[in-house]
C-alpha positions, 0 to 999 in steps of 0.5 A: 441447322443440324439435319435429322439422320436417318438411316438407310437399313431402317429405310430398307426394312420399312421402320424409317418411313414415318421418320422420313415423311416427316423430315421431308414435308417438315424441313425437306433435307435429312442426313442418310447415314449408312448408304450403300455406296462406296467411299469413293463415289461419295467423294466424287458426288461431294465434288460435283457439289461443290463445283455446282455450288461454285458457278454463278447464280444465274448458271444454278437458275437453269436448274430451278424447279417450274411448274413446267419442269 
């Protein structure tokens, strides 16, 4: 599966909105190319990814979206 990238200055200026709609109700992840966030924050966030990724599926369940939550 390859994500469709949208980019964050199209977001900002309103062009991207109609790509984006579509991208989340169609698949509900997109690739954001040019954030404006440092290099090292991405790093730390790709970490914590993987460490949650890592954990056993009962633990990542806790986090699971309800009607309640």
């Amino acid at each position: 599966m390859q994500l469709t990238p949208i980019d964050y200055g199209e977001i900002r200026s309103g062009r991207g909105l109609s790509k984006l709609d579509k991208v989340c109700r169609e698949w509900g992840f997109f690739e954001l190319r040019n954030p404006p966030i440092s290099a090292e924050l991405r790093a730390a966030m790709l970490q914590e990814m993987e460490a949650f990724f890592a954990l056993p599926v009962e633990q990542k369940r806790r986090c699971e979206r309800t009607s309640e939550n």
